[in-house]
N, C-alpha and C positions, 0 to 999 in steps of 0.2 A: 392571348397570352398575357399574363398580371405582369405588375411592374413589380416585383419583389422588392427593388433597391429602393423602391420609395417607401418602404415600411421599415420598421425596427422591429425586434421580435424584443421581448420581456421577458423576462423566463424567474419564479421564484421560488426556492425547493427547502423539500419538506424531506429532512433525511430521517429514517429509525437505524437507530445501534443501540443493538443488543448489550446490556453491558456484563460486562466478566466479573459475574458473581455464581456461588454455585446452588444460589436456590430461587426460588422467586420472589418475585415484590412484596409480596402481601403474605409469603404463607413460606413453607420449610422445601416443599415440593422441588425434587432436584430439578434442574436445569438444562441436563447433559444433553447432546446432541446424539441421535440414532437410536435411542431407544422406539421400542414395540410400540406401538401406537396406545395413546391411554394407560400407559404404565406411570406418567406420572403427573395424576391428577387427582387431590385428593379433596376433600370434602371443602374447604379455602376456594379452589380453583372450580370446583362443579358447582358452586352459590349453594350449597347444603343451607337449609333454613338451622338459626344458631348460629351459625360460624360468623367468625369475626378477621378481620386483618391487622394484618400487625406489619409496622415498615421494614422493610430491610434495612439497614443503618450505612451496609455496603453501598449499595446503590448508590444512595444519597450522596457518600462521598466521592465516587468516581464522578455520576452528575456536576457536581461541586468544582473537580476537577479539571474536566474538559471546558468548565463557562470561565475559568480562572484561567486556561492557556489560551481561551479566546479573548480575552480581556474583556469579559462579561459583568455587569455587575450581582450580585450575589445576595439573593434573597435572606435576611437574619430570620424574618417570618413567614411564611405560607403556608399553604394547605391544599389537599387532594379535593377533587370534587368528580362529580357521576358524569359522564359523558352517554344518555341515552340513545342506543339504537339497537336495532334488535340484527342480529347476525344469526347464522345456525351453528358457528363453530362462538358462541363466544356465551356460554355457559347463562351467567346471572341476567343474558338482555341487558347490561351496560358495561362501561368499561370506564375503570378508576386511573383520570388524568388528573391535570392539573389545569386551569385555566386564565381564570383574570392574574392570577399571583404567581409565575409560573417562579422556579427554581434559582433561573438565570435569565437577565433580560441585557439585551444589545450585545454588544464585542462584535468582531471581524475576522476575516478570513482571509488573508492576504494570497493569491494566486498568480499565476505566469497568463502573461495577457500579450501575445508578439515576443518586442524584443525588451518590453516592461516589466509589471506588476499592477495590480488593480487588486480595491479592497472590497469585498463583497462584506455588504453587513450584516450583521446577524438580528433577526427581531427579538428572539425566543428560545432558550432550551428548558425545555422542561420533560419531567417525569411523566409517565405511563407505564401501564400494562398489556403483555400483548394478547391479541384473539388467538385462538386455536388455528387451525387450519383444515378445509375443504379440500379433499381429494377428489375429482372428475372424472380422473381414469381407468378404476377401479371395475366399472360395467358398462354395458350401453345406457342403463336404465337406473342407475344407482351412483349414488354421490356419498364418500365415505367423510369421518368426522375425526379429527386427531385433533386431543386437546392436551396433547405433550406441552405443548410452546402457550396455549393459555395463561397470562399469569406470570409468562418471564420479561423481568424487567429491562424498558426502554428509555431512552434517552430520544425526543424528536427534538432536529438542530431544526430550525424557523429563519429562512434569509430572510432579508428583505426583497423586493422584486429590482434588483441589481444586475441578473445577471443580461446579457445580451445576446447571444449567440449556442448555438449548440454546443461549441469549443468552449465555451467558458464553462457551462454546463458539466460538461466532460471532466476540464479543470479543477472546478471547485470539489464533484465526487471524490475525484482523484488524491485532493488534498486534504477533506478532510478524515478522509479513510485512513490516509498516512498518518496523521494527526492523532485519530481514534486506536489505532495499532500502536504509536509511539508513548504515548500518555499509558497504556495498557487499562483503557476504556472499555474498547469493543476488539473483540480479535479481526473485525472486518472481512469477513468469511464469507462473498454475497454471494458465495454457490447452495451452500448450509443455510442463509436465509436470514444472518445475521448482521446484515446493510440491507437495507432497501432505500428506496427514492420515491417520491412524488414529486413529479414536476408539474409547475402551476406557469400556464402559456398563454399567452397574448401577444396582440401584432397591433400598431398604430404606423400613422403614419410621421415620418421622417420630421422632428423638428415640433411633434405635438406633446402635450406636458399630463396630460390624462390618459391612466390607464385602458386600454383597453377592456373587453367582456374577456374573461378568462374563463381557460377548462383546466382541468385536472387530469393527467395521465398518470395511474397509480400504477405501484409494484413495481418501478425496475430495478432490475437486479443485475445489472453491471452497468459500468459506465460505457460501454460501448452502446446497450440499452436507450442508455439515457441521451447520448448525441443523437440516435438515430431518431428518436422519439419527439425530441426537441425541432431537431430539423423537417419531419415531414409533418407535423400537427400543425408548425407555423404557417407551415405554404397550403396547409389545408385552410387554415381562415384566411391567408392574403386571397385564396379564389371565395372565398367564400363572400368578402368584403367588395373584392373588385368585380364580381356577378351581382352586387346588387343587395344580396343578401343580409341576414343577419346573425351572428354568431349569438349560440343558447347555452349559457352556464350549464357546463354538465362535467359528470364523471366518464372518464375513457380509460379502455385499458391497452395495452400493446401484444399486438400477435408477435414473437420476435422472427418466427416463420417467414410469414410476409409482407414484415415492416410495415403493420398497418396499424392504426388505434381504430376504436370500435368503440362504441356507444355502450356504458354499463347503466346510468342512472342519472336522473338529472341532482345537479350537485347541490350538494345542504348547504346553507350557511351556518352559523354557531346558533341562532335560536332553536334552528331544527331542533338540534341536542339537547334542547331544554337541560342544560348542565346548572347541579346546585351544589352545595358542599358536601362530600363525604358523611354521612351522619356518624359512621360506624368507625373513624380516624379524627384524631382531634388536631387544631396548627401545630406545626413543628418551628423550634425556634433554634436559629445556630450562632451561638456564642463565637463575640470575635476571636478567643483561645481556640475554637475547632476550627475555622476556617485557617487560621493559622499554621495547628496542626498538618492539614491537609498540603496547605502552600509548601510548608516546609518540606514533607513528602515527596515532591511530587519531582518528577526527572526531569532536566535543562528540556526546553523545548528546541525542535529543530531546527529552528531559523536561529537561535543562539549557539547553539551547538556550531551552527554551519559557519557563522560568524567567527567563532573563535578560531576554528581549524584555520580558515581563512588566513586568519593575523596570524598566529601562532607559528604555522608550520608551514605559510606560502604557499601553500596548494592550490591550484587551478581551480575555478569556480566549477569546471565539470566534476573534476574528484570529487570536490566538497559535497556536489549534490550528489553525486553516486554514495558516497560512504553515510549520508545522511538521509538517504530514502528507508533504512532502516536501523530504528533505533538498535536493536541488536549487534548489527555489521558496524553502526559508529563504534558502539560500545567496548566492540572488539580492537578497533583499530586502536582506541585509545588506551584499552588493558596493554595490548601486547607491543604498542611503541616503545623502543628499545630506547632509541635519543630523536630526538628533532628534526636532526641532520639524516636521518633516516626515514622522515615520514613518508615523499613522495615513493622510490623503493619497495616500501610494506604498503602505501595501498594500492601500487602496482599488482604487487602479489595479493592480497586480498580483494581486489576486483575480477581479476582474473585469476592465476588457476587453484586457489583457493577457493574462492566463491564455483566454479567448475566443478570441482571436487566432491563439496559437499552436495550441490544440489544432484551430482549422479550418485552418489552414498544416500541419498535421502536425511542428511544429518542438519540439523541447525549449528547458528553460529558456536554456539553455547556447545557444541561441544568438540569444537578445535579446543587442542590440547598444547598446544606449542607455547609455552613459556616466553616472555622478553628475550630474557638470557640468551633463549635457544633462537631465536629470531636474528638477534643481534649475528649469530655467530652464523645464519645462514647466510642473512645478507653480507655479510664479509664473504665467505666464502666462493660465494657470487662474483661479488664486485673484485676481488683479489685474482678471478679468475684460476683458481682450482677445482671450480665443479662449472661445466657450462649453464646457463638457465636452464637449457632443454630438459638437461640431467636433473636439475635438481626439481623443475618444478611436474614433470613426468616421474619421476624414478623415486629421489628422497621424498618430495612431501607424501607421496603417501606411507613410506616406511614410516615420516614423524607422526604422522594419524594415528600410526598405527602400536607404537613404542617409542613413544618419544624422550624419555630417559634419558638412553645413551647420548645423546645431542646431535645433532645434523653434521657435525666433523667424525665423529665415531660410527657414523651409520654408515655413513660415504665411505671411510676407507672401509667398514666389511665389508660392503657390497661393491665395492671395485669402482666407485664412481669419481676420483677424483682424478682429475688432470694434472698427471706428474711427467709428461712427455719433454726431456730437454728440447733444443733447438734442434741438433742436428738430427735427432727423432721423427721431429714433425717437418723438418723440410723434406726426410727420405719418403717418409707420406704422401706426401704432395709430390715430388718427382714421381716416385710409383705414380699417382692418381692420372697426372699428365701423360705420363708414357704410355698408359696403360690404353687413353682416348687421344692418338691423337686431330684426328679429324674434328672432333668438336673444339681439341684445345685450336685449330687451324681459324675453327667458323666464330669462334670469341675473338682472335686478333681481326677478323674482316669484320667485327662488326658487333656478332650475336653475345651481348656482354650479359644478356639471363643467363647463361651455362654457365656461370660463378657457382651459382647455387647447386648446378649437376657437382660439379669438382667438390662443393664442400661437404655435400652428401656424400660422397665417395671414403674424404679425406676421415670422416667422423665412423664409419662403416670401419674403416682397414684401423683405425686408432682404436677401435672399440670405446669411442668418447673420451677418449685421455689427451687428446689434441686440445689446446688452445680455438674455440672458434675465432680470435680475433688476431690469433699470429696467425691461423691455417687464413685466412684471408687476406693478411698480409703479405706473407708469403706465394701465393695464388697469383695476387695482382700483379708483386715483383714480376716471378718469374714469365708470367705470360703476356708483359709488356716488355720485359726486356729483348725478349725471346725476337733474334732479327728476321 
């Protein structure tokens, strides 16, 4: 048996995101997801002898982007250059990155580490193009070619080897997927094929200051992938080192079947790739007015965002991080804040049965309809105790989904939802509700004090919801503790 605790594992990843433009790097070719295979690749993308590329400009500037909300520094000059190697989905035999001069060089990634945070740094973002794609499963004896995705432009983030554990691993995906969603970078789609990961893995032992020999586990496509990947590759070199052995620079890829990695190739270094300059693309240079431009563009990042709710409106670091997992749901909470004094309230309702709602509607944030105004007046409504929550967030929000005009006081009284029950209304309620059980109301006085909730369900039933819940439990309590 290995001592595992006497090693450290290394872990330093290679992410691609796709970025949200609607053509490709180098050429016009759409970009869309699900099209016929080979529908869209055109003479740019097949390496046609004559053709030439031309930058996307888009690209560039989301690139630009995402290395400025990492606090990247930001290349004024650079240039593409060939990356040699010969694939069967990947058209021309090389692929146009970027290399010694990449786009973006260093910033950081701040992560949830325990009951902390830990900074993962970044080496490198730079520009590429992606390969096509090999289908497998197509025959026993045949392997199909789709060269849709050849050509659509990437973004690969370059850590440095920071990370330590599969959990951080997991972590950092996690974060900067959110990141790449929230910037509106990458849609981070990693079913679609639009995240991917390379994890680069090594184990030393405890307290030593030199890397270990690293492998490459390429393709994962979720971060559940990528812990699992992290975690069993490690303990395959701790046996590997504590038998004696020698661990061999190579490429592996992951079954996600049965959680195994497997042996593809032994691994290149950057001479492999004999990479030179682009001949066919000249350097590109960005004037401090366009990087400007873009900064100025660009939407609060979410650790600012989170920041401000924070001061602002008091909310509990759990909210803050719920309403700012996506930039859309912040964006909403902060359209449809009515006053201040009402933040906790609305993102009450918008964690839950708002957010409930839409994702059984299948709807995005973007298209609740609910006005401040009409907010303002629900949450009164609520808190004044004329509609109970049940009612309004069961019964009214979807009528406001659905015609939201009238306003949430006008919907409520047509459809009978408001609680206008005087006192002595709701206590004949409640006497009914007792008289009607009284063995249960017997087994709450000796004890059984859950049957509250039987009586209040009773009391809401005979009121047709026009009871007060918090008199009808008032009421309840009196009477069946007075009761000798």
């Amino acid at each position: 048996m290995s001592d595992r605790a006497a090693y450290e594992t290394v872990v330093g990843l290679e992410v691609h995101a796709q970025l949200l433009t609607a053509s490709k790097l180098f050429c016009s070719d759409s970009t869309a997801y699900g099209a016929p295979p080979n529908t869209q690749a055109g003479p740019v993308t097949l390496g046609h002898p004559g053709t030439l590329p031309y930058l996307n400009t888009r690209a560039l500037e989301l690139a630009v982007r995402l290395g400025l909300a990492c606090g990247s520094t930001i290349a004024r000059r650079t240039y593409f250059a060939r990356k040699n190697y010969f694939y069967p989905d990947l058209p021309k035999g090389y692929q146009i990155s970027q290399h010694e001069h990449p786009i973006c060089r260093g910033g950081q990634l701040r992560i949830p580490a325990g009951p902390s945070h830990r900074d993962i740094r970044l080496q490198r973002i730079h520009l590429e193009e992606d390969a096509g794609k090999s289908l497998h499963d197509i025959g026993p004896q045949l392997t199909g070619i789709d060269l849709n995705r050849a050509g659509t432009p990437l973004v690969e983030i370059v850590t440095e080897p920071d990370i330590r554990s599969a959990d951080e691993a997991y972590a950092f995906l996690s974060e900067i997927r959110r990141l790449l969603r929230w910037m509106g970078v990458c849609d981070g789609n990693m079913e679609e094929g639009s995240l991917r990961c390379d994890a680069n893995i090594s184990v030393r032992k405890q307290g030593e200051t030199l890397l270990g020999t690293r492998v490459e586990v390429k393709n994962l496509n979720s971060q559940r992938h990528l812990r699992k990947a992290v975690e069993i590759e490690s303990a395959r070199l701790i046996e590997i080192l504590e038998g004696g052995g020698t661990v061999r620079q190579e490429t592996r890829g992951f079954d996600a079947d049965t959680e195994r990695t497997f042996p593809i190739r032994v691994k290149e270094d950057a001479d492999d790739y004999r990479y030179f300059p682009e001949p066919d693309l000249p350097p590109f240079l960005l004037s401090e007015e366009e990087i400007q431009r873009i900064t100025t563009a660009m939407p609060e990042r979410p650790d600012e965002m989170a920041a401000r709710f924070q001061t602002a409106y008091s909310l509990s670091a759990y909210d803050v991080a719920q309403l700012c997992e996506d930039r859309a749901l912040a964006e909403t909470f902060q359209r449809a804040l009515p006053t201040s004094d009402q933040a906790k309230p609305l993102a009450n309702w918008l964690l839950g049965p708002v957010r409930s709602l839409l994702n059984d509607q299948g709807k995005e944030w973007q298209a609740l309809p609910i006005t401040p105004a009409h907010w303002a007046e629900l949450l009164d409504l609520v808190q004044c105790g004329q509609i109970s929550f049940s009612a309004a967030s069961q019964k009214l929000l979807p009528l406001l989904m659905e015609q939201p005009r009238p306003g949430p006081k006008a919907l409520a009284i047509a459809h009978n939802l408001l609680q206008d029950a005087g006192h002595d209304e709701v206590r004949k309620w409640v006497q009914d509700s007792l008289a009607s059980m009284p063995d249960k109301a017997a087994a709450y006085r000796k004890g059984k004090k859950g049957l509250l909730g039987l009586f209040m369900g009773d009391v809401r039933k005979r009121s047709k919801g026009k009871a007060d819940p918090a008199q009808v439990q008032k009421l309840l309590t009196q009477l069946l503790n007075d009761h000798p």
